[in-house]
C-alpha positions as CSV (number, residue, x, y, z in Angstrom):
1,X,-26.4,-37.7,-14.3
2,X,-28.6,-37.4,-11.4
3,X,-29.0,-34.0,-10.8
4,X,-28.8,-32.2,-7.5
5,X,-31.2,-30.4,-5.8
6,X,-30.7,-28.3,-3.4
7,X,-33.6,-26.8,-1.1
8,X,-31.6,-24.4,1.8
9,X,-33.8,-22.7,4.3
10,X,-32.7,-18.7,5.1
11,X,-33.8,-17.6,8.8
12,X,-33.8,-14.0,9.4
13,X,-33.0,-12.7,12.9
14,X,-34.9,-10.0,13.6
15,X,-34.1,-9.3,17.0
16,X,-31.0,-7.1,17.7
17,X,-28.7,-7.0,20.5
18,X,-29.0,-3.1,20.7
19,X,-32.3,-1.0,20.5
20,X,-30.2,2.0,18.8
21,X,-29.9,-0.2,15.8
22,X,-33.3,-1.3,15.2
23,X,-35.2,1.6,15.4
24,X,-35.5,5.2,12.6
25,X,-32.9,7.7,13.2
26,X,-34.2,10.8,15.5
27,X,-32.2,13.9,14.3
28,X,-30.5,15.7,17.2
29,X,-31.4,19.5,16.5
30,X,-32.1,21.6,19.7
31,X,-29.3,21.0,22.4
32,X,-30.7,22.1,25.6
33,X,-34.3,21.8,25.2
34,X,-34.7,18.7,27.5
35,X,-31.4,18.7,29.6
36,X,-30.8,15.7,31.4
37,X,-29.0,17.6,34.4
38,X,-28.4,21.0,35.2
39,X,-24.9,20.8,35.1
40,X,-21.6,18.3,34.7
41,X,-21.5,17.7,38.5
42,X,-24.7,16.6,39.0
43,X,-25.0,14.5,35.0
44,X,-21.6,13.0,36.8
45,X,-22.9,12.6,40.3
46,X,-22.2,8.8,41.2
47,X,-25.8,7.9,41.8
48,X,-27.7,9.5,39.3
49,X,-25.1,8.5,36.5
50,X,-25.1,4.6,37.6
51,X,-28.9,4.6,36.8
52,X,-28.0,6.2,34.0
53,X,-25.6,3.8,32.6
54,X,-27.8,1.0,33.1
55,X,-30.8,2.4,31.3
56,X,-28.6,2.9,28.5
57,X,-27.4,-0.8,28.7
58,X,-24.3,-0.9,30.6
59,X,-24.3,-3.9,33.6
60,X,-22.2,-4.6,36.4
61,X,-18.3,-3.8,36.1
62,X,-19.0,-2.1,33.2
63,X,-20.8,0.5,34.6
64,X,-18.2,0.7,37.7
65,X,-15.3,0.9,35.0
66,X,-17.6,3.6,33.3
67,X,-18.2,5.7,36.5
68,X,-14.4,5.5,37.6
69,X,-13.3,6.7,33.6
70,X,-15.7,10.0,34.3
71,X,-14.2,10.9,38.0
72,X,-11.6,12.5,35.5
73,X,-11.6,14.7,32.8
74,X,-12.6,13.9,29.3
75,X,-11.4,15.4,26.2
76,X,-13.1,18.5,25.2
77,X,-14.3,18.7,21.5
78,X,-16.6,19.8,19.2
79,X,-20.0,17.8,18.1
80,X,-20.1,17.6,14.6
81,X,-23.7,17.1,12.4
82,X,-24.0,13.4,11.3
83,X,-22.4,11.4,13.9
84,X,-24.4,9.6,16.2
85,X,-24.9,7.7,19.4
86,X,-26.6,4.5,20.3
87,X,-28.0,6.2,23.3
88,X,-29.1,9.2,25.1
89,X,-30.0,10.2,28.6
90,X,-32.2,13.3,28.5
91,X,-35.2,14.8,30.4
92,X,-33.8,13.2,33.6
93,X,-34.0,9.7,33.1
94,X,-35.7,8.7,29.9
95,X,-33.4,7.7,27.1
96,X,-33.8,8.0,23.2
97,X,-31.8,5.6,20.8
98,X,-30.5,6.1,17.4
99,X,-29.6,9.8,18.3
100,X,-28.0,12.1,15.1
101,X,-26.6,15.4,15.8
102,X,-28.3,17.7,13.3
103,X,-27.7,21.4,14.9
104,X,-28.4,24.6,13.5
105,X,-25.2,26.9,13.0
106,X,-24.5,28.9,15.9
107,X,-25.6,26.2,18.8
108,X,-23.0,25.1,21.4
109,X,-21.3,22.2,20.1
110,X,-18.6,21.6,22.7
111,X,-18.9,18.4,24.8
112,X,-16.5,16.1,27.0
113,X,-15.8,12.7,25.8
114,X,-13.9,9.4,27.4
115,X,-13.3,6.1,25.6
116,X,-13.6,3.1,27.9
117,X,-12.6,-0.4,28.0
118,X,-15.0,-2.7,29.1
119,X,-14.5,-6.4,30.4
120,X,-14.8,-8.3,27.6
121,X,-12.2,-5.9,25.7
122,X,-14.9,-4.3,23.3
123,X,-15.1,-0.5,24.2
124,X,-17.3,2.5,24.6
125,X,-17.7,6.3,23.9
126,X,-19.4,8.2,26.7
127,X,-20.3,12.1,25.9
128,X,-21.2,14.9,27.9
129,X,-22.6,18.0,25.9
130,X,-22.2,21.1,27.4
131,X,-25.5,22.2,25.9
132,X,-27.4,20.1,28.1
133,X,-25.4,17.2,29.5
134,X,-27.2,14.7,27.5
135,X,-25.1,11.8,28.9
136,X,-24.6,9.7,25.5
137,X,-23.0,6.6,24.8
138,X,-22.1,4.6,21.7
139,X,-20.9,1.4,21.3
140,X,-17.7,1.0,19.4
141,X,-18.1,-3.0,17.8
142,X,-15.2,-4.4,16.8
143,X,-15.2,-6.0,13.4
144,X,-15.7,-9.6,13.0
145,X,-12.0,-11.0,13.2
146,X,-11.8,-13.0,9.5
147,X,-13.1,-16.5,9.7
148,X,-10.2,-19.4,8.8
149,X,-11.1,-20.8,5.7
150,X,-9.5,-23.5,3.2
151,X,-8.3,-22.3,-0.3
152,X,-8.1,-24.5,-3.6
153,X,-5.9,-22.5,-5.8
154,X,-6.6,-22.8,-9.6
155,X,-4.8,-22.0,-12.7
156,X,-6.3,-22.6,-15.8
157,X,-5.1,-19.7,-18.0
158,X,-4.8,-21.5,-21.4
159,X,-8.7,-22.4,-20.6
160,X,-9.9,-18.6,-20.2
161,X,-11.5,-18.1,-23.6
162,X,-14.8,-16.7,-23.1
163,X,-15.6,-12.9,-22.6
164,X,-18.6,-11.0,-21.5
165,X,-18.5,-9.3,-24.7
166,X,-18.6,-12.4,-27.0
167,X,-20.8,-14.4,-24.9
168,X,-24.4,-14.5,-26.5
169,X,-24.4,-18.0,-27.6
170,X,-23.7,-19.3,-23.8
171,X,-26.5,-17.2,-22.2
172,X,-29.3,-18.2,-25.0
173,X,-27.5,-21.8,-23.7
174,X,-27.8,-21.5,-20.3
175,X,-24.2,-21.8,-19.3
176,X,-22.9,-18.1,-18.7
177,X,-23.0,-17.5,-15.2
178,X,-20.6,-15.0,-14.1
179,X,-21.8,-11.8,-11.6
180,X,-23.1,-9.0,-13.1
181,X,-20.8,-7.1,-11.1
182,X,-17.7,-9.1,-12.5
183,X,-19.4,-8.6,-16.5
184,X,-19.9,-4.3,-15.4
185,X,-16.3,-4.0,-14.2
186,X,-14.0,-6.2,-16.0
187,X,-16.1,-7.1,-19.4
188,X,-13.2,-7.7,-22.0
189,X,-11.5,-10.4,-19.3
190,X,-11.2,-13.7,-20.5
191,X,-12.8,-17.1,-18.2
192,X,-12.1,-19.9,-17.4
193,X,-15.2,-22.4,-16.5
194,X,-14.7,-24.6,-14.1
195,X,-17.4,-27.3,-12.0
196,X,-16.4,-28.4,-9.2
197,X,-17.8,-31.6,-7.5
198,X,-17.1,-32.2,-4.1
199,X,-17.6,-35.6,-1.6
200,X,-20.9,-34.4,0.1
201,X,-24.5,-34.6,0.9
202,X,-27.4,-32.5,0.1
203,X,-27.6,-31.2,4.2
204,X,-23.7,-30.6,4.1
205,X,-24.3,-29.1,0.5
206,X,-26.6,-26.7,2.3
207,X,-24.4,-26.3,5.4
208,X,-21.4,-25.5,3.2
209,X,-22.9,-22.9,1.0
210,X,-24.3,-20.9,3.8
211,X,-21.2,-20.9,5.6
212,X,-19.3,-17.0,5.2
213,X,-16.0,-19.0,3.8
214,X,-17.8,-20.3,0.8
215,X,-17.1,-18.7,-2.3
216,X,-14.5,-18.3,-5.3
217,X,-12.0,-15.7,-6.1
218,X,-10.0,-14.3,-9.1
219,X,-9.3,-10.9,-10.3
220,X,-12.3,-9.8,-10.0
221,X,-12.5,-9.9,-6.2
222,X,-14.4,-12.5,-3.9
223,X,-17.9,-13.9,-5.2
224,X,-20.4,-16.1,-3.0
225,X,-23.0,-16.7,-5.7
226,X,-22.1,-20.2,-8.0
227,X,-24.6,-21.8,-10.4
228,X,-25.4,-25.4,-9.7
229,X,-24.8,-28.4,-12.4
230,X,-28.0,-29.4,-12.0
231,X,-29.3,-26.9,-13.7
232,X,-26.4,-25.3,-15.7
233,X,-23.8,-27.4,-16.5
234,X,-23.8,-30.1,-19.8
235,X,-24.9,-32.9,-18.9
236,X,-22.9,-36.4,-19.5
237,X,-21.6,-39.0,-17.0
238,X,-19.2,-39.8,-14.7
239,X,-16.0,-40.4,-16.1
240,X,-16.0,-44.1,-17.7
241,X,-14.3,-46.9,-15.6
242,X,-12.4,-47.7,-18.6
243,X,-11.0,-44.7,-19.6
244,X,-9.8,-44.4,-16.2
245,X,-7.8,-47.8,-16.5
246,X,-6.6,-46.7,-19.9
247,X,-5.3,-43.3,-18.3
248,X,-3.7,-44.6,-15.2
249,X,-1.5,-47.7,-17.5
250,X,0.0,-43.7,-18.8
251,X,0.3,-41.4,-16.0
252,X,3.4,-42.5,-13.7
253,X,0.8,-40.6,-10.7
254,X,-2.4,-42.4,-11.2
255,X,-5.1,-41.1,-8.7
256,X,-8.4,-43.6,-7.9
257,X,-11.2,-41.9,-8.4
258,X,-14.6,-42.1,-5.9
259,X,-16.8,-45.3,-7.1
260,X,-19.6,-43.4,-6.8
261,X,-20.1,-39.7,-8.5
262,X,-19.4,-36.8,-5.7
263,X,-22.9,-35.3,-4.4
264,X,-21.7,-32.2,-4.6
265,X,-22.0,-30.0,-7.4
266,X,-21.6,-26.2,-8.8
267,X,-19.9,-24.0,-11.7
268,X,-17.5,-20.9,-11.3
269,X,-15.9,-18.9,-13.8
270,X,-12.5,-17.5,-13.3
271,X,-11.1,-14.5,-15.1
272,X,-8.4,-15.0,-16.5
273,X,-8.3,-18.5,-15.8
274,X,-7.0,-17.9,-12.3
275,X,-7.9,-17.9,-8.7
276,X,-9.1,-19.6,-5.6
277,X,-12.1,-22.0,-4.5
278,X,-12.9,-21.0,-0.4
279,X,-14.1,-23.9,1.8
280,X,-15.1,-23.7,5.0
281,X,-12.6,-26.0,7.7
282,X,-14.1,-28.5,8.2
283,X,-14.8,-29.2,4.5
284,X,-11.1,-29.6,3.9
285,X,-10.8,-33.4,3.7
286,X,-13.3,-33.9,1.2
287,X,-12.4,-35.1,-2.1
288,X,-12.4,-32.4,-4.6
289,X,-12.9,-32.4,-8.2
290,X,-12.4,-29.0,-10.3
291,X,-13.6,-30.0,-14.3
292,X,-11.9,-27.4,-16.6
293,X,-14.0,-26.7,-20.0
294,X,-11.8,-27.0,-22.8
295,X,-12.3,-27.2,-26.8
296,X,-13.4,-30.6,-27.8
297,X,-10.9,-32.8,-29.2
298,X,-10.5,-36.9,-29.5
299,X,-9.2,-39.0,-26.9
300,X,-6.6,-40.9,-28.1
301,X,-7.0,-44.1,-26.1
302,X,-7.1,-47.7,-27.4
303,X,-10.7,-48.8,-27.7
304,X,-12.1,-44.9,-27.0
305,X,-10.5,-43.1,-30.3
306,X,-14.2,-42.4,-31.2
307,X,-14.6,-40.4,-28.1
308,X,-14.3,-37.4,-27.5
309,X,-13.2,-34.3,-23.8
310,X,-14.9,-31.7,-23.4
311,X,-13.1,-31.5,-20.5
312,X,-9.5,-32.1,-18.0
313,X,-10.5,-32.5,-14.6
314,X,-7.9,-31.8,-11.4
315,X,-8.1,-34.0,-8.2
316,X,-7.7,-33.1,-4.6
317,X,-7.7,-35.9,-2.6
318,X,-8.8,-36.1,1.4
319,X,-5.4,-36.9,2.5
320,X,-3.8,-33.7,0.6
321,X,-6.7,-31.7,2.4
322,X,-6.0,-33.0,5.7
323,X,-2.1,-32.6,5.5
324,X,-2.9,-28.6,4.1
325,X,-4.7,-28.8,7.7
326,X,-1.5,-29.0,9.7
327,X,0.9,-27.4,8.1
328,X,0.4,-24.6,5.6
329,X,-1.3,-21.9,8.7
330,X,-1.3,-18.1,6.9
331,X,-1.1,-15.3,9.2
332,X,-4.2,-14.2,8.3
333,X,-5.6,-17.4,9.5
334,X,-6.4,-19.0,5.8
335,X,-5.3,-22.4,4.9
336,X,-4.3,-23.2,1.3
337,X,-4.0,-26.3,-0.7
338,X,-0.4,-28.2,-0.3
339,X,0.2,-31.1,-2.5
340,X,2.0,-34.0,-1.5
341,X,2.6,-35.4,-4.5
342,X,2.9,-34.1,-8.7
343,X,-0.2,-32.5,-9.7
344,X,-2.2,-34.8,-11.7
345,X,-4.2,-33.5,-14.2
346,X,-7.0,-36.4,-16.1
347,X,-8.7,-35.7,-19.5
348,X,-12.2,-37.8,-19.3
349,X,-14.0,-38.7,-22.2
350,X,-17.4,-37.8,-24.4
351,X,-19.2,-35.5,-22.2
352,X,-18.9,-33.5,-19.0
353,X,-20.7,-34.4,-15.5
C-alpha cells in the first residue's frame, strides 16, 4: 500500500484584535489614586467622554450609541476582586488594558454600569467607579456560533473488544491509538477500531484535518487527534478485484468500489463500538470507506477459501453524501448521514489497507 504522507503547515497569529488581551494582567488595587475626572459629570461630559471612548477602541456610531446609553443612569453595584476590563481611562486621558480589580477591604467599591448594543449586535460594558471615575469598558464577545458539519454515524458494537487495561500487546505493536484522556477516564470501555479512507488528496487531506469540524465522537466525548494508516495501521492491499466480483454475484446491493485506492487515510477508535465521524461541508460528497477490525476468520468464496478478513468495511457513497446535503438539516446546524438505499456491509480478504 502506498502510504500517505502528510506534511500540514500550522501558522500562529500573533496579532490580536484587542490590546487588553495580549498584554500581563495589571491588578487594580488603589481606586482613586490616578482619577480620570473629578467627578461623574465631568467623566460623562460629552466631549471629554467621546475621546475617551475612542482611545479605548470604540469608532463612529458606536461611540454615539455609547454616549447616548450614559445620558441616563446606570445601574449601581458593587466591584468585586477578580473581574476585569479590557480598558481603562485614568489619569485624564491615558488608558491601561488588561485591568483586574484587586482592592484592599474597606475601599469604595460602588460604581455605575450600562450594557450597550453596538451596530454589529455584539455588546459592551461601560463602568464608572465612584472611587475615581475610571471610565472602563469591556467587551462582551459572543461565542463562536457552532460551525455546520457532516456526521458519519457508526455502530460497530460486536467489534469493540479491546480495553485500555488489556492493551499491551497493541502498544508494543504500534496500533493502540486512543487519547490519553479517553484511556484516564473511561479505561475498562471496550473499542472498536475503525480506518477510515476517504476520496482525497494530500492538500485536501491537510485542508480537511485543520478544519474545526474534523474529528470523531463516541462516549467519550469529541476527539480531533486520529493516527494515520501510514504509519499505524496493518498494512495489506486494496481489496482484490476478484473478491469484489465474487461478493457482488451474493449481495442483492452490490456497491462499485473506486478503481483506484482512496488518498485519504486515518484510524479512530470508538468505545463501545459506537459513534460519529465529523466532516467538514464541503467534504460531504466524497466517498467514504470506514474498515472495521474484526477477528480473523476465512473467506468462504470460491477460488479465495485460502484467504483470510481481518476486516468488514462500510461504504458511503458521494451520491448518499450529497442527498444528506439537502435534506437531513439539525437544528443545531449539523448534517448526518441518510442512506438511500440498505446498508451494505463487505468483508474483504487477507489483509487490511
Amino acid at each position: 500500500m502506498r502510504k500517505l504522507v502528510i506534511a500540514m503547515l500550522v501558522s500562529l497569529i500573533a496579532a490580536l484584535a484587542t490590546p487588553a488581551l495580549a498584554g500581563e494582567v495589571n491588578k487594580w488595587r488603589v481606586p482613586g489614586h490616578c482619577p480620570y475626572a473629578p467627578s461623574r459629570e465631568a467623566a460623562l461630559d460629552e466631549t471629554r467622554l467621546r475621546i475617551g471612548l475612542r482611545n479605548l477602541g470604540l469608532t463612529g456610531r458606536d461611540i454615539d450609541t455609547a454616549v447616548a446609553a450614559t445620558r441616563t443612569n446606570g445601574e449601581m453595584r458593587d466591584l468585586v476582586d477578580g473581574e476585569r476590563f479590557d480598558a481603562q481611562l485614568y489619569c485624564g486621558a491615558r488608558v491601561i488594558r488588561n485591568v483586574e480589580v484587586a482592592f484592599s477591604p474597606g475601599q469604595n467599591r460602588t460604581a455605575e454600569r450600562w450594557r450597550i448594543t453596538l451596530a454589529d449586535g455584539s455588546q459592551i460594558e461601560i463602568t464608572r467607579p465612584d472611587a475615581c471615575n475610571n471610565v472602563s469598558v469591556v467587551f462582551i464577545r459572543r461565542p463562536r456560533p457552532k460551525p455546520p458539519c457532516y456526521r458519519i454515524p457508526m455502530k460497530y458494537t460486536r467489534n469493540a473488544q479491546v480495553t485500555y487495561r488489556t492493551a499491551s500487546v497493541l502498544q508494543a505493536a504500534g496500533r493502540w491509538n486512543t487519547s490519553e484522556e479517553q484511556a484516564f477516564m473511561y479505561p475498562n470501555a471496550p473499542y472498536a477500531f475503525v480506518s477510515v479512507h476517504i476520496d482525497v488528496t494530500d492538500a485536501e487531506m491537510a485542508d480537511m484535518i485543520a478544519d474545526e469540524c474534523f474529528g470523531y465522537g463516541d462516549m467519550t466525548g469529541f476527539h480531533r487527534q486520529v493516527d494515520y494508516c501510514g504509519e499505524f495501521c496493518i498494512e495489506g492491499s486494496y481489496p482484490n478485484p476478484g473478491i469484489l466480483n465474487a461478493l457482488a454475484t451474493r449481495r442483492t446491493y452490490p456497491v462499485t468500489l473506486p478503481a483506484r485506492e482512496p488518498d485519504g487515510s486515518f484510524r479512530i477508535p470508538l468505545a463501545n463500538g459506537e459513534g460519529y465521524l465529523s466532516l467538514p461541508l464541503r467534504y460531504a460528497a466524497r466517498f467514504v470507506l470506514p474498515c472495521v477490525e474484526v477477528v480473523p476468520y476465512h473467506l468462504t468464496l470460491e477460488q479465495f477459501t485460502a484467504w483470510r478478513s481481518v476486516s468488514h468495511f462500510d461504504v458511503v457513497t458521494a451520491e448518499q453524501g450529497r442527498f444528506s446535503l439537502t435534506v437531513n438539516h439539525r437544528e443545531e446546524g449539523d448534517i448526518v448521514l441518510v442512506n438511500r438505499q440498505r446498508a451494505v456491509r463487505r468483508l474483504y480478504g487477507e489483509m487490511q489497507f
